[in-house]
C-alpha positions, 0 to 999 in steps of 0.5 A: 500500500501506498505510504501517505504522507501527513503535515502536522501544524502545532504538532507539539510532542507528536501524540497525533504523528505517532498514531499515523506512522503507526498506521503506515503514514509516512512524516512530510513536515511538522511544525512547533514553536516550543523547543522541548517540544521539538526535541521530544518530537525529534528523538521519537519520531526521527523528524526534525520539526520546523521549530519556529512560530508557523507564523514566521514561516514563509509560504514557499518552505510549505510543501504538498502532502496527503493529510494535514493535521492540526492541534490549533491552540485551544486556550482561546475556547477552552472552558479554563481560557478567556474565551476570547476565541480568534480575537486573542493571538492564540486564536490566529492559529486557525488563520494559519491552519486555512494558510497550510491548507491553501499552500500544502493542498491535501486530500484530508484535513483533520483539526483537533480542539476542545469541545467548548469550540463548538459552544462558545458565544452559539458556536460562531467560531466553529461555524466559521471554521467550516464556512471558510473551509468550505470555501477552500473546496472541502466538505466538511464535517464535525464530531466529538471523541472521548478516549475512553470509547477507544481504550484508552484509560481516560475520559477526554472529549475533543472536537474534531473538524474533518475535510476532504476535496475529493468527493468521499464522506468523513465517517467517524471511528467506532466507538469500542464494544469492549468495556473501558480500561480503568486507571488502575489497569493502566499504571498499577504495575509503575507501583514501586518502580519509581525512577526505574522508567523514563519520566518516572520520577514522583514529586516530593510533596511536603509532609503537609501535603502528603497529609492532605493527600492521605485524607482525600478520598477517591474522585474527591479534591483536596479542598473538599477533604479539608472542608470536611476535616478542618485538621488538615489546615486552611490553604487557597485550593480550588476544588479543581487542584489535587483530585483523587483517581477512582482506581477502576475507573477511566482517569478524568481528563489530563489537563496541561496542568495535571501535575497539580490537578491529580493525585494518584488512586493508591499513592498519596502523591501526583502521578508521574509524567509516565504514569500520565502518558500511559493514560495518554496512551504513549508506550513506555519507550516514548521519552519526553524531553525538557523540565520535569515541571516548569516554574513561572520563570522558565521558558519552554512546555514541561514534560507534564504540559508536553503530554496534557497538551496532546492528542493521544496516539491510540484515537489518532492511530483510529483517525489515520484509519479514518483517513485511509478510507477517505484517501483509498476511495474505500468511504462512502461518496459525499451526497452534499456539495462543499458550496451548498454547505457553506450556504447553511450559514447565511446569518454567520457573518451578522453573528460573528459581528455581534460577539465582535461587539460583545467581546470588545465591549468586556474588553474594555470593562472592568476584569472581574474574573476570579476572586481577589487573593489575600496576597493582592497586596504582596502582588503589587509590591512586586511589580514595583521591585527593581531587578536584584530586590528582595522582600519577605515572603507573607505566611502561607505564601508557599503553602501552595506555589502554584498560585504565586507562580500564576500570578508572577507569570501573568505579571511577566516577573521572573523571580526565585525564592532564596533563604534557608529559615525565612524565606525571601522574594527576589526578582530576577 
């Protein structure tokens, strides 16, 4: 059989380009602007990625393939984002999907993103993501996965924009018949192996945490364990942070921040960024590079955020076989025309500029997103702290880094912690 060839834009670690070449696909091109990213996406798949902002990249260094995929980022529609969909600078990622598409002609196209891309503001941004494929000469169909269907240990819904110019249908993989596989059936056997696996390597958690951790009940948070059981003390934790697997159950969605938002079923600590890519469905010989984890002062995806980011392999390999179909003349014809689709949205452009106006208008109102942190004022002292400066850390600041960290990154302040008894704020 024939070897196609895929194009992977924003292929990240390669989640979505393992399952194709595993499916018989063969590389073209990938392209990713995080360097750890590239360097785990090289050493596994072979494949040097054009590792830059696709935006820089020049029309000419596209070339023709069979498949086009793309992860565009998800932020901009995402539950967790600010929703602001193509308005923000992660929302032009599309406009450079419609510029691949143009520039590498391919039979098949297939974007992948959260689900909240189909509701968010009525769903105006995925209608038209199709109209304006559709204008390309592509029929276009959209359709929601969960991983757990295919055997993966993970319940993970992800809307998928499938395209094709050549006259044949996009039907959707099956879901499996076979009962879905738990966590516990996927990572017990890592039990007591740490360090003896690549990426295998637990946190060490205070023995404050541990304690927390140790009192959190399966399928419950952190915060809901120290509501019940005021022992365990006061920190600002939200419900989503420090969750508990259920051992005989799929794992709840791997977000790129799930070295903070999971604890594992049995152990009182977070799961590895192993234990994280076999729920991901990556083997074990699959090696992610760069940080462990990533604090606000450091550039480049953290192995856990390489790995939540992705698309895991098993459902792309079921996607590839999708693609085959379409590509081999196997899929049903189309029976609609990709101009007559594009008519289905005749008020879009009306629609579109209403939450233009509506997004605008919140842009330039007061934020009141989130509560106001009791650290506020130790917030604003920092952005006024020259390079070198140190302060004093408030009380219970580090009880949970995570939060401090988010916050110097929203600000863009670099900064370490130094001192041994008291600990100290310097910006960097």
């Amino acid at each position: 059989m024939k070897k196609f060839k895929i194009t992977d834009l924003f292929s990240g670690c390669g989640g979505l380009s393992l399952g194709f070449v595993n499916a018989g696909y063969k590389i073209n091109q990938a392209f990713e602007i995080d360097e750890y990213a590239c360097a785990t996406y090289s050493r596994n798949l072979g494949v040097e990625p054009i590792c830059r902002d696709i935006a820089e990249v020049e029309d000419a260094e596209f070339t023709k393939t069979d498949v086009l995929l793309g992860g565009f980022p998800c932020q901009p529609f995402s539950l967790s984002g600010l929703q602001q969909g193509f308005l923000s600078r992660d929302g032009e990622g599309f406009s450079q999907c419609l510029r691949a598409i143009k520039l590498t002609n391919p039979t098949v196209v297939i974007l992948e993103n959260v689900t909240g891309f189909k509701r968010l503001h009525g769903g105006v941004f995925h209608d038209l993501a199709i109209r304006e494929i559709a204008a390309l000469g592509y029929h276009v169909k959209s359709f929601e996965l969960n991983t757990k269907d295919f055997q993966i240990p993970q319940a993970r819904k992800r809307l998928f924009l499938v395209a094709t110019n050549n006259g044949r249908e996009v039907v959707p993989p099956l879901p499996s018949t076979q009962k879905p596989i738990s966590v516990k059936a996927a990572i017990d056997d890592l039990i007591g192996k740490e360090g003896k696996f690549p990426n295998h390597e637990p946190m060490k958690h205070t023995s404050r945490i541990v304690e927390r951790f140790s009192k959190t009940l399966p399928g419950e948070s952190t915060r809901q364990a120290m509501d019940r059981d005021p022992t365990l003390g006061s920190a600002k934790i939200t419900k989503q942070c420090y969750r508990r697997m259920i051992a005989e159950e799929p794992a709840p969605t791997l977000v790129a921040s799930f070295v903070t938002t999971t604890i594992h079923y049995s152990e009182d600590r977070n799961i590895t960024a192993r234990e994280g890519a076999r729920i991901m469905s990556f083997p074990d010989n699959f090696i992610f590079e760069g940080l462990k984890t990533r604090m606000s002062w450091q550039h480049g995806l953290s192995q856990f955020e390489q790995i939540g980011n992705a698309v895991p392999p098993i459902l792309a390999e079921h996607l590839a076989q999708m693609a085959t179909g379409i590509l081999m003349g196997t899929a049903p014809e189309i029976l609609i025309s990709p101009t007559f689709q594009g008519d289905f949205f005749s008020d879009l452009d009306s629609r579109y500029e209403a939450v233009m106006d509506k997004i605008n208008r919140k842009k330039k109102s007061p934020s009141k997103r989130g509560r106001t942190s009791k650290f506020q004022e130790f917030y604003g002292i920092t952005e006024e702290l020259t390079l070198g400066a140190e302060v004093d850390l408030p009380d219970g600041i580090l009880d949970d880094q995570i939060f401090l960290d988010a916050a110097m990154r929203r600000r863009g302040i670099n900064f370490e912690i130094v001192g041994d008894k008291k600990k100290r704020f310097r910006r960097i």
